[in-house]
C-alpha positions in Angstrom: 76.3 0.9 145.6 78.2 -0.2 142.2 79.6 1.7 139.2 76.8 4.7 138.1 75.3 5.0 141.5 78.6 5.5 143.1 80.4 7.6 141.3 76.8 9.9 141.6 77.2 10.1 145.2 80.7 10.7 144.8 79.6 13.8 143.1 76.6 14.4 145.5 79.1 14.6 148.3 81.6 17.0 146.7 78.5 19.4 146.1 77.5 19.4 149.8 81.0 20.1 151.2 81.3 22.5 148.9 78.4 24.2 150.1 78.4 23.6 153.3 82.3 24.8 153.7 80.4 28.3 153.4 79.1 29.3 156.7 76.1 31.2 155.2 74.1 28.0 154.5 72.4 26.7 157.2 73.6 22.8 157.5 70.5 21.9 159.8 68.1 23.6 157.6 69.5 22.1 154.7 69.7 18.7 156.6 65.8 18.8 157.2 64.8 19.6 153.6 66.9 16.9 152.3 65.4 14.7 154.5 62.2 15.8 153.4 63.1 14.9 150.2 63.7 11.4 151.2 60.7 10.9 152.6 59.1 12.2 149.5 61.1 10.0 146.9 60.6 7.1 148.9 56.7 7.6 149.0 56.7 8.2 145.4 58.1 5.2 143.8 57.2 6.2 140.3 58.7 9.9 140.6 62.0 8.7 141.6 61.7 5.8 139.0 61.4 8.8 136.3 63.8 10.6 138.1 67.0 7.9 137.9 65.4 7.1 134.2 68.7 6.8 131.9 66.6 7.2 128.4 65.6 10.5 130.2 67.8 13.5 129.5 69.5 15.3 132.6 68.7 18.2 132.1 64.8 17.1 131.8 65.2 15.7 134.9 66.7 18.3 136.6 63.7 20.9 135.2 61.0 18.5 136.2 62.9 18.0 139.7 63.3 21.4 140.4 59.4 22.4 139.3 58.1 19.9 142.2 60.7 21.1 145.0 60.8 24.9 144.3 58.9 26.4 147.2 58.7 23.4 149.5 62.4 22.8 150.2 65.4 25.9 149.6 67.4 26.7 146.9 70.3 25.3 148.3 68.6 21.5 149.0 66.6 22.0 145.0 69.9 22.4 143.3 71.8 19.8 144.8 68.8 17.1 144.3 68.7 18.7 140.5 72.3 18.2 140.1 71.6 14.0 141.9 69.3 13.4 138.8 71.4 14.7 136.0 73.9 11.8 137.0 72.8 8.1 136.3 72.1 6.0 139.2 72.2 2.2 139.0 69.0 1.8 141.0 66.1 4.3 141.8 66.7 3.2 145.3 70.4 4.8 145.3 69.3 7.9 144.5 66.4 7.8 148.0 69.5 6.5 149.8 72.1 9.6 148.6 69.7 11.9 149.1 69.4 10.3 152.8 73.0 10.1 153.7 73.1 13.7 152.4 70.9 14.7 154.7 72.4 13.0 157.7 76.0 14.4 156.7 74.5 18.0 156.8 73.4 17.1 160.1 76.9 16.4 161.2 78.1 19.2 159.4 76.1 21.7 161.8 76.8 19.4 164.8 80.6 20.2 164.1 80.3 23.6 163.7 78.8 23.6 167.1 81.5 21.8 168.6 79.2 18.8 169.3 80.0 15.8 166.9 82.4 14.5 169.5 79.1 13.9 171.8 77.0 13.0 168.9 79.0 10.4 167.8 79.4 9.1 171.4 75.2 9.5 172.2 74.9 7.2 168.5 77.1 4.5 170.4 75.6 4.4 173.5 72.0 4.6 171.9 73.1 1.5 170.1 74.3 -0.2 173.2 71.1 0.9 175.2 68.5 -0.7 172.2 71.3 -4.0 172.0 70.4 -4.6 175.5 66.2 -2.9 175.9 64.2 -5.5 174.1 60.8 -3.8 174.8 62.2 -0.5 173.7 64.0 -2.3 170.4 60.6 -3.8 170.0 58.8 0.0 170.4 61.0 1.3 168.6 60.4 -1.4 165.4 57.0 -2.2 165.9 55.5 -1.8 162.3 51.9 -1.0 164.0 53.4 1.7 165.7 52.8 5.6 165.0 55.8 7.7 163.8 54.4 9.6 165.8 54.5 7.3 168.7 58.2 6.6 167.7 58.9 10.2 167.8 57.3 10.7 171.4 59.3 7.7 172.8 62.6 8.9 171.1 61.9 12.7 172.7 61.3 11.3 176.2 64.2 9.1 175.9 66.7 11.8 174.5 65.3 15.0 174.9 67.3 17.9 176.6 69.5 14.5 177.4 71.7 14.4 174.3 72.4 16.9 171.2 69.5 17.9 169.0 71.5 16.4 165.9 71.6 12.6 167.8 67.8 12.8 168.6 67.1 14.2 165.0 69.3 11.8 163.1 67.8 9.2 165.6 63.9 9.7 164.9 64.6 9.7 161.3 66.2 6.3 161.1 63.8 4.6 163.3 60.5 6.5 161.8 61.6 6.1 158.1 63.7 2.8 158.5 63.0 1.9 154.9 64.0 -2.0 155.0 67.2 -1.6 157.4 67.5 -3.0 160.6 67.4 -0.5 163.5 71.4 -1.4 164.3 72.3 -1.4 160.9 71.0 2.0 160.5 72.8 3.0 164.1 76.0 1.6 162.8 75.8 3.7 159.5 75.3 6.8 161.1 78.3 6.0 163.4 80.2 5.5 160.4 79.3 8.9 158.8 80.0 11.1 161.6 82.9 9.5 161.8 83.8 10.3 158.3 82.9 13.7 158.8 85.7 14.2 160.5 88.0 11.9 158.6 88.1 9.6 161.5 87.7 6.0 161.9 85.4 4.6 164.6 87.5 1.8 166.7 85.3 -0.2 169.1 87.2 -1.1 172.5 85.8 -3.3 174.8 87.8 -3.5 178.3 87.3 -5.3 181.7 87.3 -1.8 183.1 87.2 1.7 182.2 90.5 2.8 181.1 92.3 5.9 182.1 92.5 8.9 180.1 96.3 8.0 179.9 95.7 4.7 178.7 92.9 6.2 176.0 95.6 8.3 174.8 98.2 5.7 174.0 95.9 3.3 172.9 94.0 6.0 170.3 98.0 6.8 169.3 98.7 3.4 168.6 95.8 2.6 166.7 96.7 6.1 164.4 100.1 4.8 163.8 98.5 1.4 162.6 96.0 2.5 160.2 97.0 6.1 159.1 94.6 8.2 160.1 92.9 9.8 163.2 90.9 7.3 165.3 87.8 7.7 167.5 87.2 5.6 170.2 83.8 4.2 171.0 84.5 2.4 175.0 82.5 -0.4 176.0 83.0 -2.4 179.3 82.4 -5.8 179.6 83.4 -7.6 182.6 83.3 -11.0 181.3 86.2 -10.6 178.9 88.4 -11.1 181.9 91.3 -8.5 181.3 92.9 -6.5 178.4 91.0 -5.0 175.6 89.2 -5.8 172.5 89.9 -3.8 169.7 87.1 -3.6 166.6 87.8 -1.3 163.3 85.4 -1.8 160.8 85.7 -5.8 160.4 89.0 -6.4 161.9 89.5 -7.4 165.2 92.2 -6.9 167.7 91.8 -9.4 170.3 94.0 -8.9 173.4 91.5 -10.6 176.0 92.5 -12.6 178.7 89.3 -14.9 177.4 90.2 -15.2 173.7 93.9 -16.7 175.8 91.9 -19.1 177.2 89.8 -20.4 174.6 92.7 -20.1 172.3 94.5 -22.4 175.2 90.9 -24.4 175.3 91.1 -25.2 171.7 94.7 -26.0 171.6 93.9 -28.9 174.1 91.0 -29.9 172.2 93.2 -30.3 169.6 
């Protein structure tokens, strides 16, 4: 997002904390009527086209926003939509995806209240590692012919009562109301924000082996001293990088395989 729509979500996201910091609103509930929201804005292009309108007036917006959600969504999910459309957004689009990550963020929110982001954010990693390497179930899971309900059914058999209610929820909406994204796009966004709502970053290690807790501890310590701030790990093993570890954050790579040595060595002979 660029200048207007940014600085809206901004302001989106202060909202939601500040309501969700109180522990009388219900995050999940609040998670599923924003989501309903985004399903709705989404189907109605020319609502949210009059809703992101800058010759329109805010507070017009706000009234007219407020009129259609009152009684279908709660109070707490109608003002923080009403306050979304007093801002100016760039794009209509922003505005579907806010609302969205707004949603998903108040899914998190109740997730760590619960104690359960730690697995959430784990089950979103190796949900993304299961679909990198199904292609019939990426292919279920994408097919544009298929039901959402389908979709749904597949996802419930495939994570229900196996992971947290939050991963399966967040999880069915991305792949039932994809709008345009790729499924590990999407997978790698919601990663992302979970990680966020703990003011974590997500470091992605890949290892020959499974490494000790001991060795998990130094090497999440050593990555916080680097960057500044806490670090999760996500833990992959992958045989064929040899020995030592492959370290991802965001899109910089820290390469310490015994097979980047050798191609490096490779390409040196090349040379």
């Amino acid at each position: 997002m660029n200048g207007a729509s940014r600085e809206a979500l901004a302001s989106a996201r202060e909202r939601l904390d500040a309501l969700t910091d109180s522990t009388s609103v219900d995050a999940g509930k609040l998670a599923e009527d924003l989501a309903a929201v985004t399903a709705l804005l989404h189907r109605e292009v020319s609502l949210r086209r009059v809703l992101t309108d800058p010759s329109q007036g805010g507070e017009a917006k706000a009234e007219l926003a407020g009129r259609l959600l009152r009684g279908q969504v709660g109070g707490e999910a109608v003002d923080l939509v009403s306050g979304m459309v007093r801002s100016r957004w760039s794009r209509s689009r922003d505005l579907v995806d806010s609302v969205e990550e707004l949603a998903d963020t108040a899914d998190f929110t109740a997730a760590q209240r619960a104690g359960a982001l730690d697995d959430v954010e784990d089950e979103l990693f190796r949900f993304g590692r299961i679909v990198g390497s199904d292609v019939a179930l990426r292919s279920a899971l994408t097919d544009r012919a298929a039901t959402a309900t389908a979709k749904s059914g597949l996802l419930h058999s495939l994570l229900g009562g196996k992971a947290q209610p939050v991963t399966e929820r967040v999880i069915t909406r991305l792949v039932t109301q994809a709008r345009g994204r790729s499924l590990e796009e999407g997978l790698e966004s919601l990663s992302k924000l979970a990680a966020e709502r703990r003011e974590r970053s997500v470091a992605v290690v890949t290892s020959a082996v499974p490494l000790s807790d001991r060795q998990k501890q130094r090497l999440g310590a050593a990555l916080e001293k680097i960057y500044g701030r806490s670090m999760h790990l996500n833990l992959d093993v992958d045989p064929a990088v040899l020995g030592g570890i492959s370290v991802r954050v965001g899109d910089e790579v820290i390469d310490g395989t015994i097979a980047e040595r050798l191609d490096e060595v490779t390409r040196r002979m090349a040379g």
